[in-house]
N, C-alpha and C positions, 0 to 999 in steps of 0.2 A: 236080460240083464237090467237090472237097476238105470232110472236115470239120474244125473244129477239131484235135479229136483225132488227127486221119489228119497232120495239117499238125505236129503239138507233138509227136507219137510218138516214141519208139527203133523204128527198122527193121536191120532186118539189114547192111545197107550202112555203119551206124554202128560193126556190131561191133569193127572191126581196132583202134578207137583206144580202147578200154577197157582196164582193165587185168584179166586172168586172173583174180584173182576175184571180177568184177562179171561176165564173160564167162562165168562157168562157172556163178554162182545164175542166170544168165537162162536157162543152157540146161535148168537142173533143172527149175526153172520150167515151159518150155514144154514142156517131155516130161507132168509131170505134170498142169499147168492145160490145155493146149492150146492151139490158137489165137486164140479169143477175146479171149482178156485181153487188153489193151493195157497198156505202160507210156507213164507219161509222159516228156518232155525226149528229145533225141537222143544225148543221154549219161543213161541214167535214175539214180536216187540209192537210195541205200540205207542205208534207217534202221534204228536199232535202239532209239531213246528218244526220247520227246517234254518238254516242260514248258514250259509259256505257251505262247508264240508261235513257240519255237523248237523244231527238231526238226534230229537229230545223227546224224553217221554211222557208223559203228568207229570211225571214227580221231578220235570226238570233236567233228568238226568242224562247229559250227553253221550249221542255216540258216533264215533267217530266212521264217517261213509266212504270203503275204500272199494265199493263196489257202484255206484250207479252211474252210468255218464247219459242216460235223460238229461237229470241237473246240468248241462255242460259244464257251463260257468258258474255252477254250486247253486243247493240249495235258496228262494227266495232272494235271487239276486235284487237290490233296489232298483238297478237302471229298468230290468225285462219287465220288470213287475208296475214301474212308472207309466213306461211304452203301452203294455198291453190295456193296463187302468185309463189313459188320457184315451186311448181308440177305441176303447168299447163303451166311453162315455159321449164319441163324437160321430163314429159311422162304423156300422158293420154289415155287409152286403155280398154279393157272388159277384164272379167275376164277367157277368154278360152285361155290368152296366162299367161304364171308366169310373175310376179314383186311380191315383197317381201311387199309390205304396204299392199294390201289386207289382208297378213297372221299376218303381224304385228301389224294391227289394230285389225284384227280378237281377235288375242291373249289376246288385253292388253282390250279388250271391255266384253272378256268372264269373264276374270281374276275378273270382278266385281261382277257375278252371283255366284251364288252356282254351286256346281261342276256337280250336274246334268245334268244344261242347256249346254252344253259344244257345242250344233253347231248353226252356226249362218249363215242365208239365206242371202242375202242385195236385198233392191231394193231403190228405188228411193225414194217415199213417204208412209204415213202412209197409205193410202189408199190403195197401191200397198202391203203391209204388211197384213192388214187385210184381203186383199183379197187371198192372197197365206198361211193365217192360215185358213182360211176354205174351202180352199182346200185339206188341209193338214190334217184337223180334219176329214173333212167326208171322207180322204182316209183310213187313220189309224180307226175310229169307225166303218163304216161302215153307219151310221147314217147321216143324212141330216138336221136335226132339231137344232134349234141356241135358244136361250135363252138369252136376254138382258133387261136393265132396261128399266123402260118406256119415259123417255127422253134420252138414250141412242144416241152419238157421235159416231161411228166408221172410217168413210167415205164414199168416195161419186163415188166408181165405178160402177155399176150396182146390183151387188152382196151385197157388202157391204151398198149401202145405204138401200137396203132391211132390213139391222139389223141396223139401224138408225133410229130412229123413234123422234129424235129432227128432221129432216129432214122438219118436217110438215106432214100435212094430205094428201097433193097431192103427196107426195111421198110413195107408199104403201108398206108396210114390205112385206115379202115374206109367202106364204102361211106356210113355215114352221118354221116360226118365232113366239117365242111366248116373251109377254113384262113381268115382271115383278117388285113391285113400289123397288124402292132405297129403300138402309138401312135407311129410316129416324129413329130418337128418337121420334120425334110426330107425334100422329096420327092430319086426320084434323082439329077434336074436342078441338085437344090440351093437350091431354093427353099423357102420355110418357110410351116409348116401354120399358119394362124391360129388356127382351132381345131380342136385336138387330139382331144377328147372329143367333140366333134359328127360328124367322120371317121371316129372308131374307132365309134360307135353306129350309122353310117350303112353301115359296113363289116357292124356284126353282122345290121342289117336286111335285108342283101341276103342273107345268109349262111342268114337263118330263107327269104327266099322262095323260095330257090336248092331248099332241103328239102323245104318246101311241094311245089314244082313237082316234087318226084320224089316224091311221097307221104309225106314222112317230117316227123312231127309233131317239133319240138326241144323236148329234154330240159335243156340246159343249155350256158352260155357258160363254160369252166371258163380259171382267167387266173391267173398267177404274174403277184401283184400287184407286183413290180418287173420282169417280163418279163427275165427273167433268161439265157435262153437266146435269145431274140429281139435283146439287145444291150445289156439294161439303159437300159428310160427310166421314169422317177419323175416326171415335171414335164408339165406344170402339175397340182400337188394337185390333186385333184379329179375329172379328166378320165374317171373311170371312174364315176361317177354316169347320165350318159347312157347309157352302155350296157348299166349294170344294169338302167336302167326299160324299154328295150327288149326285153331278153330275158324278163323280166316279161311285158312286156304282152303278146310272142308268147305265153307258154303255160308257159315255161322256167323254171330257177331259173339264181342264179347261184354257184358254186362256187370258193371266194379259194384257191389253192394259196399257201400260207403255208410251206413246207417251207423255202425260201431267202431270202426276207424277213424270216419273223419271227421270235420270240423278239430282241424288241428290238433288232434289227441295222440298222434305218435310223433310228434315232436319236432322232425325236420321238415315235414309238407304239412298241408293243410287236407291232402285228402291222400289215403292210403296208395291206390293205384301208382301216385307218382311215385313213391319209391323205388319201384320198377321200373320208369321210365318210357312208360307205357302209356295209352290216350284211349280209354275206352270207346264204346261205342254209344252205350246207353249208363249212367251212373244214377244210382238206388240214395236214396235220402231219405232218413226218417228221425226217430228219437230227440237225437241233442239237438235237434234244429231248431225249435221253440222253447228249449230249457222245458218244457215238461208241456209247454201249450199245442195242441194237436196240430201239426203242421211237415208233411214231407211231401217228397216229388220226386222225376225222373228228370235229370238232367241229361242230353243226347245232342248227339250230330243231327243239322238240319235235313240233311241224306236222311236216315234214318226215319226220320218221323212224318216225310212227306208223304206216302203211301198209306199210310197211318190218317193221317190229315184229311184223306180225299174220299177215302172208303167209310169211315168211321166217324158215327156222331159222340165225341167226347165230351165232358161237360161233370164235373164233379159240383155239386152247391156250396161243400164248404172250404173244398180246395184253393188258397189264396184269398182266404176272406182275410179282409183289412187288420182284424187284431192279431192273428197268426203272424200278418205277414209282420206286424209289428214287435210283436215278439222274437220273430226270424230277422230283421235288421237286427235290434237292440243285440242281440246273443251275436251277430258279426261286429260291432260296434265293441259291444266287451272282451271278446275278443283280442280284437288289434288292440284296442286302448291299455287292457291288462295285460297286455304281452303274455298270453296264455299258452302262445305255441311254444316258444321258448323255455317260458316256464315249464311244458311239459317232457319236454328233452334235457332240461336240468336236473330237474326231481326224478324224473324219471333215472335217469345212469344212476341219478344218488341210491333212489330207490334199489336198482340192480345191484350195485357197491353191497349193498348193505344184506339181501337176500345170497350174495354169493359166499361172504364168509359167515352167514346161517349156513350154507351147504356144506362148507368146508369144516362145523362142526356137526352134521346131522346126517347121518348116513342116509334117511330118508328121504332127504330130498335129491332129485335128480337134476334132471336140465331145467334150466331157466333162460327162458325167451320172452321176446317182445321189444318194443319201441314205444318210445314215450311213456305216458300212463297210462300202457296195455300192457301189463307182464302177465305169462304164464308161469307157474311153478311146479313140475310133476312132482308127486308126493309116493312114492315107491316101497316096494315091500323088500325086505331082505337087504339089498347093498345097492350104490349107484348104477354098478357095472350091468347089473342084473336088469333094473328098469324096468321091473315086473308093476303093472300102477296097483296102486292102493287105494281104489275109493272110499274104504272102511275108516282111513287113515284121514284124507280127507274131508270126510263129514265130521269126525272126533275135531279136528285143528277149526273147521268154518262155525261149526258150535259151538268148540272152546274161544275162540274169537267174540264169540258173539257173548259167551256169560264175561269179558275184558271190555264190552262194551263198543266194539269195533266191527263194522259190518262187512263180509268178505260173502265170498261163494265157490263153487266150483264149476269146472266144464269138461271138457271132453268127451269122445264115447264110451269111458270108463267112471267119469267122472270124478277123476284124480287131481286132476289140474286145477291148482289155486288160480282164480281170476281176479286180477289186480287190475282194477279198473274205475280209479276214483274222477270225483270231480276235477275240473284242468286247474281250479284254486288252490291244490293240494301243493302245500310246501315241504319244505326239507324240515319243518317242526311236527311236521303233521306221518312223515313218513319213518322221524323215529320213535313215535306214540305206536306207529303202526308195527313197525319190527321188534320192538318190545317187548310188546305184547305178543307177537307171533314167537319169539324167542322162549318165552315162559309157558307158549302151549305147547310149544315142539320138548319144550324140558320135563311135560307133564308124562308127554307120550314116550318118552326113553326108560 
């Protein structure tokens, strides 16, 4: 099957209808990147400046970003951009000598978690995060065995894409990895889950016996608390309660990937887990934590990391270095200052407001989920009831977005699912440029 990416791509066969010098950076590109890289859109874009929400191409012409939350606090903020400028012109260093930002970012970054979480690792990217919480988990467990959804993101180290399994099929999970489906509310048939969080608990039970029965003790259930790559479901609060004391009472911890949830972006908490009500064990930090500047970490229970602490020489060089860290206050700093969370539980209902009586004219579209500014929107074949997904449909609507000048994408394992996922800057002027324009693709595809 197709993945998102594979479906939203520039391929070769788009090249004829580009113009000469979009056709000639993509071949420089690929002589010196290689094949790897992917672009986005089947006409990819090319920017040369950001600020807010919007980002411009040569020719000036904006477009409107209702996909990246790197930017957290939008494109070329002044304040991060200030921060990070005044400290990389006064000291930048590791953390085995003292400077005072390390401990003062430390401070004001914990001061957001529950009291439990109180110590904080740093590294560079999310991927460097996920990989030093399972190492952390199977030091403290004892256990080797991971537990994740069946489109599950985590990253892309060796270790960590093993518990990725959006990665695709050429990338093979690890043998003590086991997948389990996302909280959805419907099953394929189309029938609706009653309870959510008793499913997904009873999903992860079978998941630890499945281990068991191959000898392998579990280490951890590790869960991007808005399931983001799975298709984005947030509802009913709570629903991850059960599955936490499950993974407990096997033997396990449980580990919140917070990398795409949090930093205030679904609107009522500041990090995803608490919607549930729940205190993880080990929490995942990556992306928006430096507005774009390389900076994540493993926040956790002092329990947790002390066996860790004793056994293991840790030491990252550019994990917590001074302008990181300065970029990582500046973006909590803008934050509180711009009232972003709030803001994003305003825009965001408005947002949903306005996507649901899109549905209630567009047969195609199905359920619409999420909190704050993270919506999912399934994009469907035949009628709502059916809820058959349409990735076909989906990459026509993120393409036709994209020749309106508007940047979007998709997710899930079908890769049907519109991901609404802009800067926390994004207003209610910025959200009906957005639905406008999605209004006039969906009136293309009827």
């Amino acid at each position: 099957m197709p993945t998102p990416l594979m479906l939203n791509a520039f391929s070769p066969e788009h090249a004829e209808s580009l113009d000469s010098r979009t056709r000639e950076m993509i071949a420089r590109r690929q002589r010196v990147l290689g094949p790897s890289y992917r672009l986005f859109y089947e006409h990819p874009v090319h920017f040369v400046r950001g600020e807010g929400v919007w980002l411009y191409d040569p020719d000036g012409v904006p477009y409107l970003d209702v996909y990246n939350n790197v930017p957290s606090v939008g494109h070329s903020h002044p304040h991060v951009t200030a921060a990070v400028a005044r400290q990389a012109a006064t000291l930048n260093t590791h953390t085995r000598y003292l400077y005072d930002l390390v401990i003062t970012y430390a401070e004001r970054l914990l001061a957001t978690f529950p009291p439990e979480l109180s110590n904080v690792m740093f590294t560079c990217t999310g991927s460097e995060a996920s990989d030093l919480a399972m190492r952390v988990a199977k030091c403290f467990t004892g256990g080797t065995g991971f537990i994740v959804t069946e489109a599950a993101y985590h990253g892309i180290t060796d270790a960590v894409s093993g518990i990725s399994p959006s990665l695709g099929v050429h990338v093979p999970l690890g043998a003590n990895v086991r997948t389990i489906a996302p909280p959805a509310r419907y099953r394929a048939d189309g029938s609706i889950i009653e309870d959510v969080g008793g499913v997904f608990a009873a999903s992860v039970e079978h998941a630890v016996r499945d281990l068991r029965r191959h000898g392998i003790q579990v280490a951890a259930l590790i869960a991007d608390t808005i399931f983001s790559s799975d298709g984005m479901y947030s509802d009913p609060a709570g629903f991850l309660k059960p599955a936490v004391a499950t993974i407990r009472q096997a033997g396990g911890v449980f580990i919140a990937d917070e990398v795409q949830p949090g930093f205030g972006r679904l609107g009522t908490h500041m990090w995803g887990f608490q919607r549930h009500d729940i205190v993880p064990d080990m929490t995942i930090l990556g992306k928006p934590m430096g507005n774009g500047i390389p900076i994540a970490g493993v926040v956790a229970k002092p329990s947790v990391l002390e066996d860790f602490s004793k056994r293991a020489r840790y030491f990252n060089t550019f994990g917590g270095n001074p302008v990181s860290c300065a970029a990582g206050l500046a973006v909590l700093e803008v934050i509180e200052n711009e009232r972003l969370m709030a803001n994003a539980e305003d825009v965001g209902r408005y947002l949903r407001e306005g996507l649901n009586k899109l549905a209630s004219l567009n047969s195609c579209i199905g359920e619409i989920r999420g909190a704050g500014l993270f919506i999912g929107m399934d994009l469907v074949a035949d009628d709502q009831l059916a809820r058959i997904p349409s990735p076909a449909l989906a990459s026509r609507i993120v393409n036709g977005l994209r020749e309106r000048h508007v940047l979007i994408s998709a997710s899930g394992p079908h890769g049907h699912v519109l991901k609404i996922r802009p800067p926390l800057p994004f207003s209610r002027e910025n959200a009906d440029h957005f639905l406008a324009a999605l209004s006039q693709v969906l009136a293309e595809q009827r």
